[in-house]
C-alpha atoms as one frame of an Amber mdcrd trajectory, in Angstrom:
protein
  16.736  15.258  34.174  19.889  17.483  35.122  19.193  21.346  35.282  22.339
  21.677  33.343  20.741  20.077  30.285  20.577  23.268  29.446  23.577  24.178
  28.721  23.416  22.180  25.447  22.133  25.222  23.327  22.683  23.920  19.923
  21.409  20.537  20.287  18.122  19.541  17.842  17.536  16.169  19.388  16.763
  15.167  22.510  15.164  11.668  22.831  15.127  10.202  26.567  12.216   7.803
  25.525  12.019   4.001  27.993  14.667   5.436  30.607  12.478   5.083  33.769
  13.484   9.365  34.302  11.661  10.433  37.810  11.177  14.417  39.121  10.052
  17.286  37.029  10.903  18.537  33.675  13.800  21.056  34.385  12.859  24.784
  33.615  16.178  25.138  31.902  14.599  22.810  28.975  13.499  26.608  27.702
  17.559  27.007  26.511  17.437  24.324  23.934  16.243  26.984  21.816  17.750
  24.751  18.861  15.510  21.806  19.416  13.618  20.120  16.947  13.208  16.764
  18.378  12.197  16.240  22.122  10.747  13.074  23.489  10.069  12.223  27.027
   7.982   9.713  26.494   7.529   6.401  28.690   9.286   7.352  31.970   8.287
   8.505  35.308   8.283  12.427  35.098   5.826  14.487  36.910   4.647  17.864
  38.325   3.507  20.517  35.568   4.834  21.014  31.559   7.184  23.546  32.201
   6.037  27.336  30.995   9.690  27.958  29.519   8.782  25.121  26.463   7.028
  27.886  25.013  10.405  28.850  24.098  11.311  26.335  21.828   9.804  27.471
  18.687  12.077  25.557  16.521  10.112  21.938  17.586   8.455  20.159  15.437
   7.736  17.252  18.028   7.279  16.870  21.042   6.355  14.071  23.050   5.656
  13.638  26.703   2.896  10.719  27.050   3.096   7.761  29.592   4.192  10.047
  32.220   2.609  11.343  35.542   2.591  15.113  34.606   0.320  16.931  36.370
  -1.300  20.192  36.128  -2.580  22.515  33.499  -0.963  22.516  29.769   0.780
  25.459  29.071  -0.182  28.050  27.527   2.896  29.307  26.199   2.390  26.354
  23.878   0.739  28.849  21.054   4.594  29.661  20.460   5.144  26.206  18.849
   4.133  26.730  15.724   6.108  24.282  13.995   4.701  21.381  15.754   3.672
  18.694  13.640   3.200  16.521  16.487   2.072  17.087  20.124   1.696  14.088
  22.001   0.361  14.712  25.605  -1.651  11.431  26.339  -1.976   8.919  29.377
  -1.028  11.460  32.033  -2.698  13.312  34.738  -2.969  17.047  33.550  -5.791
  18.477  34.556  -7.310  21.915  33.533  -8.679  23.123  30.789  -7.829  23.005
  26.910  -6.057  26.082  26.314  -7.590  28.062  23.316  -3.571  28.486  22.456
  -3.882  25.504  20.804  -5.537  27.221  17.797  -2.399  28.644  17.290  -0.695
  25.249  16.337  -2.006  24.888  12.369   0.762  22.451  10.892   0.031  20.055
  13.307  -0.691  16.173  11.704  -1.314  14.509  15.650  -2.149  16.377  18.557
  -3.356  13.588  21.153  -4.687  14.531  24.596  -6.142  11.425  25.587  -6.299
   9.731  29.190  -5.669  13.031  31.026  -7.891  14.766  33.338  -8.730  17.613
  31.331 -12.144  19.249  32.283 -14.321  22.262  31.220 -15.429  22.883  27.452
 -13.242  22.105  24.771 -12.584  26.187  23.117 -13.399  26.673  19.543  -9.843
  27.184  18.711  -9.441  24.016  18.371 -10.728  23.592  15.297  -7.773  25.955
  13.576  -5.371  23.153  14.814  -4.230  21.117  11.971  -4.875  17.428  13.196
  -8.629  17.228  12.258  -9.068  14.078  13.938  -7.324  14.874  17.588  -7.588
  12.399  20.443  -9.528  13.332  22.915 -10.981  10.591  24.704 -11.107   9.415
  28.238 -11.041  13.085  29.816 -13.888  14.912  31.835 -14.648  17.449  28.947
 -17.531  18.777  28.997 -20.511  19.539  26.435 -21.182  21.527  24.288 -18.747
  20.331  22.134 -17.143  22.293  19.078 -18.777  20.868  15.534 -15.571  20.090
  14.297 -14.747  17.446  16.632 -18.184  16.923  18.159 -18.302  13.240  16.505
 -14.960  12.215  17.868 -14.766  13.549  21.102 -15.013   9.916  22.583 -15.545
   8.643  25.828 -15.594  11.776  28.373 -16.977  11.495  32.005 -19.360  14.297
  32.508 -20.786  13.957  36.145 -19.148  16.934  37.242 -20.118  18.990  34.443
 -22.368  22.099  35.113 -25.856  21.928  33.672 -26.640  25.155  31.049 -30.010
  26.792  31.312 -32.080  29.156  32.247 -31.528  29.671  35.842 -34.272  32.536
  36.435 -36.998  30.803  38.148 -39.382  33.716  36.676 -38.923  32.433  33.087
 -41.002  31.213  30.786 -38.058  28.468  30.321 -37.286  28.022  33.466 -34.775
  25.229  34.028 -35.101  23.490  37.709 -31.867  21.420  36.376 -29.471  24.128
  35.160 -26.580  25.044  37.682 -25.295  27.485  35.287 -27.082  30.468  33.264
 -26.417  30.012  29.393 -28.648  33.789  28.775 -31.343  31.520  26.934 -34.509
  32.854  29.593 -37.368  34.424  27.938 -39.854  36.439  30.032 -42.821  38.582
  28.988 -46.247  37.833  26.684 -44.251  37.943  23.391 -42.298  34.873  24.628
 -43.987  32.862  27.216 -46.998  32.602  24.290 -45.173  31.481  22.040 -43.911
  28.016  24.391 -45.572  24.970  25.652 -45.356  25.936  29.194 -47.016  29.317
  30.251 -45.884  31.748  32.503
């Protein structure tokens, strides 16, 4: 895709869908500031979602699955409030989920599938409007939020940290946690009051 794309300030559709497109998504995709309509879908783009998309607040879709775009999404993407759509899926963006996302409340699909996002999924996510996201086939890790607990799919978890109590003078000592979640209880008043004595 040409840097000089854009030039083509008042355009409010750009569809490029099927076109077997290679490189990265041009920075200069930030001028389109008239754009409603932008699909990338089904080609071979790749490096990272470009920052400067956060500047086209006029979208209402946006489309960029079937790609090989890497890195972390944006989180310049809380701009886009007009998105009614926000198709991400069947890339390789890694990262976590921003908590932007919350930002994004008229959305009807928001599908992050087949990615490799990673880390917990923010709260946020529930103030996005697509109460049924996709989410599936990722390395997101639990807890997961309520509001999407039931749907979060297929995830692999083996490199997920372990919450606990990591204080091996505990009452609830966890030998399995890697990572403190503040739960450990010490002192009479609490080790009584569980299974295991301290």
């Amino acid at each position: 895709i040409p840097s000089d794309i854009g030039l083509l300030t008042n355009l409010t559709t750009l569809i490029l869908s099927n076109n077997g497109l290679v490189g990265s998504i041009p920075s200069e995709i930030g001028n389109l500031i008239s754009l409603q309509t932008l699909k990338l879908d089904d080609n071979e783009l790749d490096e990272s979602i470009p920052s400067e998309i956060g500047s086209l607040t006029s979208l209402t879709v946006l489309r960029l699955e079937n790609n090989n775009l890497t890195d972390s999404i944006p989180s310049s993407i809380e701009n886009l409030t007009n998105l009614t759509d926000l198709t991400l899926s069947y890339n390789s963006l890694t990262g976590e989920i921003p908590p932007e996302i919350g930002f994004l409340e008229n959305l009807n699909n928001l599908a992050l599938n087949n990615n490799q996002l990673s880390g917990l999924i923010p709260d946020e996510i529930c103030n996005q409007g697509d109460s049924t996201p996709a989410l599936e086939n990722n390395n997101l890790c639990p807890t997961y939020p309520v509001c999407i607990e039931e749907i979060v799919g297929n995830q692999n978890t083996e490199d997920c940290p372990v919450y606990g109590c990591t204080d091996s003078s505990a009452c609830n000592y966890n030998p399995s946690a890697d990572e403190d979640d503040g739960s450990c209880l010490s002192g009479a008043e609490y080790c009584n009051t569980l299974p295991v004595q301290c």
